[in-house]
N, C-alpha and C positions, 0 to 999 in steps of 0.2 A: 504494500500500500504506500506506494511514493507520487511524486507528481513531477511530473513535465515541464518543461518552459517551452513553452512555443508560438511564437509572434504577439507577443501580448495577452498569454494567458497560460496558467498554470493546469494543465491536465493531469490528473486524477486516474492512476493507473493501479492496475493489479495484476500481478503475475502468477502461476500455478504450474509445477511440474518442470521435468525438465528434458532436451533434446531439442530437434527441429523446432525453430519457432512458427505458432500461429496468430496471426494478430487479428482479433475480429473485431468489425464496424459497425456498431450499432444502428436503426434507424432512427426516425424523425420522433417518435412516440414513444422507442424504448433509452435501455439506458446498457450500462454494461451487466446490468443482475438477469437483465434476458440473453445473454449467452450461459447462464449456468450449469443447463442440461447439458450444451458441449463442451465446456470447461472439465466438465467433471469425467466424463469419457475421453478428453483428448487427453489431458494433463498427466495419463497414466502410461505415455509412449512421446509426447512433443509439449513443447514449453509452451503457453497458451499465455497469451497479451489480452487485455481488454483494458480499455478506458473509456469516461466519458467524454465525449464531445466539447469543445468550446461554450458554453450556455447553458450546461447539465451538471449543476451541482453535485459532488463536491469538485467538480472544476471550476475553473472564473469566470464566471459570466460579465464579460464586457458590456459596456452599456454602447457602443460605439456601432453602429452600421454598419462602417468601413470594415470591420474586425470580423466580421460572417462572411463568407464565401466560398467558393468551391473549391479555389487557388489554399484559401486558408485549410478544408479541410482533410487537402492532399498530404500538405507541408505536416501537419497535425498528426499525419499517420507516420512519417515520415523522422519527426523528433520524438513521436513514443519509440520507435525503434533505436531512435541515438540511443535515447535516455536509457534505454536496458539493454544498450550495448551490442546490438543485433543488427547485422549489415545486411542479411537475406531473411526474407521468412515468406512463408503462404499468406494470404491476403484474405480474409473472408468476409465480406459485407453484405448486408442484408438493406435492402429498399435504399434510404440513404446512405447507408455502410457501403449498398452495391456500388452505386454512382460513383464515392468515394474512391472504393476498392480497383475501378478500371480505369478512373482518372489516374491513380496515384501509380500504377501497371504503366499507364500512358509517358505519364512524368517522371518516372526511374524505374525503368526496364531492368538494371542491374540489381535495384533492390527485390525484386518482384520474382520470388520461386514459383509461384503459382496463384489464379484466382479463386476465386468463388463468388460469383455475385447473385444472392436471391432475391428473389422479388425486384428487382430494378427496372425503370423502365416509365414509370408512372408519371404521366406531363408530358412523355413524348412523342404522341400519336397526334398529326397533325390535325384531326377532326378534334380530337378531344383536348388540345392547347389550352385554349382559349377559357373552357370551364375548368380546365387545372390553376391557369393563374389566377381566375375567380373566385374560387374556392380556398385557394389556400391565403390569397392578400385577406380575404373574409376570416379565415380562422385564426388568422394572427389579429388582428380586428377582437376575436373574440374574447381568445385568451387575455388581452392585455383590458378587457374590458368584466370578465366576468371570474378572470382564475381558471386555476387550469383542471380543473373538478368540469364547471359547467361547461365553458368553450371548450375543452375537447368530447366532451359528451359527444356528439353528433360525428365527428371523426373516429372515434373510436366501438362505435355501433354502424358505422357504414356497412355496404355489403360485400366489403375487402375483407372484413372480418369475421363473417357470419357463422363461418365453422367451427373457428378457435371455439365462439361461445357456445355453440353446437356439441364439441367433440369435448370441450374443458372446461365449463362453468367456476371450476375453482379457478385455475391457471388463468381464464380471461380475466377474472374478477380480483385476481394479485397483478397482472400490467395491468389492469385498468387505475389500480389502487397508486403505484410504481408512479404511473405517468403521471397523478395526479400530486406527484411530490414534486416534481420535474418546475423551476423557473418561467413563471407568465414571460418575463421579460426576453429568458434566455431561448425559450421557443419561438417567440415571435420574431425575431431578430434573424434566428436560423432560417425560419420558416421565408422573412422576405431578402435576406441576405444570400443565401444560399439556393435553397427550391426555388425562387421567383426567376434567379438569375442566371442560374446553371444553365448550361447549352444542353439541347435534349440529346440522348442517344446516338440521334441519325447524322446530328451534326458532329460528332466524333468520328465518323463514316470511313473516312481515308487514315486517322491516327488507330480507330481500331482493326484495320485491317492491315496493319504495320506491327502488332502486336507478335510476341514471339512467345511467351509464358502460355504454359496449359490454362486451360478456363473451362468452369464447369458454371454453365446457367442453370439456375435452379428456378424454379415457378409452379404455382397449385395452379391446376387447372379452372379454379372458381377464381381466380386473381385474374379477372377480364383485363384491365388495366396493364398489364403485364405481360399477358399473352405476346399479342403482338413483338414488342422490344423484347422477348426473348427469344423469340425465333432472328429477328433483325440480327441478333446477338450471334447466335450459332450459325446463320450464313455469313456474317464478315470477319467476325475475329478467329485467323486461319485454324489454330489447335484449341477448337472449342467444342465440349458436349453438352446436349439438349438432356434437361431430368423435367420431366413434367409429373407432379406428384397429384394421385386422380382426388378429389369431393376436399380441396386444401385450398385456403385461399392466401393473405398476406404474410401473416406469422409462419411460414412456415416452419421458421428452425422450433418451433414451439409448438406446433398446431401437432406436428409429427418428428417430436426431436429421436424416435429410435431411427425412423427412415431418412430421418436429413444425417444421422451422425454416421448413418452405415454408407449411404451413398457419396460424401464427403471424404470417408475411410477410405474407400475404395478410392474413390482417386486420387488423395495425396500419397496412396499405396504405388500406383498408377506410374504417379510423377516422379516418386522416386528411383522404380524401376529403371524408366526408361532413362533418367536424370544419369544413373548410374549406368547402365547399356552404353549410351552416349559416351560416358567418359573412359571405358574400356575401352571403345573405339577409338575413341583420340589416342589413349596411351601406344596402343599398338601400331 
């Protein structure tokens, strides 16, 4: 439990176990106690990174505009690895983690042993643009107007989620609790700093099809939103596989964390094989 400096703000990190490192991204809504399920099964074979985000208590939430971004959130992933001394690791992001996770693959390729990005995707289907910026200028609007209890209410029962509370009534109802600890100010800031401004998916088009790290997209097949940008995903980024998880929607790593930790296994199993293969070959 140490913290980070990174561009004007102190991130709030945890470590567990040790070997290959994994450094997971959380989203927009959670925090780093929603990678637990894989914390707790990776950390018995590879060194598992998680922190909070810029605006996610107990990091610092900046009061500043300027200090939310996308650029910020790359960099962010970037000095938790200084900070624990880790020059390679696997990447694993989830919805905004995802974004994070292929920008940061984008921005140091040589840091970048492997991806993972689930659920990503979300704002960049060009018919549905337009209600994405809507939506979310509106819910940062809410939060700073109502707490983050009631303003996220209506985001957090959308039908991105409907399974979670289907399949987990307890587990929806601890991130609902989670989120509701989470900074009015420091989401709203993210929410227009970061989500509002980020370039969508398709606009990364030619840097992700430059990409050389293995990349595993993951998506529930009820995650409409999603859909699409992860197929987008597995035809341009060259060593990319498709997991479409069937009656799942947003939360994946949670909604079905035995199937997300086993499909994840398998291919940083995958990666290191071949990682290893490779370097036989070079030697000889």
């Amino acid at each position: 439990m140490t913290y980070a400096e990174s561009q004007g703000a102190r991130l709030y990190v945890e470590t567990a176990g040790c070997g290959t490192p994994i450094v997971f991204v959380h989203e927009f809504a959670g925090d780093l106690r929603n990678w637990e399920p894989q914390v707790r099964f990776f950390a018995r074979r590879y060194r598992c990174i998680t922190f909070n985000a810029r605006g996610y208590p107990p990091s610092d939430v900046p009061e500043d505009l300027a200090l939310y971004s996308q650029e910020h959130a790359v960099e962010d992933i970037a000095n938790v690895m200084r900070h624990c001394g880790v020059e390679q690791a696997h990447i694993v992001g989830l919805s905004m983690g995802g974004y994070a996770a292929l920008n940061f693959a984008i921005a140091h390729p040589a840091k970048t042993l492997s991806i993972v990005a689930a659920g990503a995707g979300h704002g960049s289907d060009a018919d549905k643009r337009d209600a994405f910026l809507q939506a979310t200028d509106a819910l940062a609007d809410r939060v700073l107007q109502m707490g983050m209890q009631d303003g996220m209410r209506e985001y957090l029962h959308s039908p991105a989620r409907r399974r979670f509370q289907e399949k987990d009534p307890r587990g929806f109802a601890e991130f609902n609790r989670q989120c509701g600890e989470h900074s009015a100010t420091g989401s709203a800031l993210t929410a227009r700093g970061c989500q509002l401004r980020r370039p969508t998916l398709y606009a990364l088009q030619d840097r992700l099809a430059q990409l050389r790290a293995p990349t595993l997209v993951i998506t529930g097949d009820d995650d409409e939103l999603c859909l699409e940008p992860a197929m987008f995903l597995k035809r341009t980024i060259p060593d990319a596989r498709l997991c479409v998880m069937p009656r799942t929607t947003h939360t994946v790593n949670l909604e079905e964390p035995d199937a997300f930790n086993r499909v994840v296994a398998d291919f940083l199993t995958e990666v290191a094989h071949t990682g290893a293969e490779h370097g036989a070959r070079a030697q000889g």
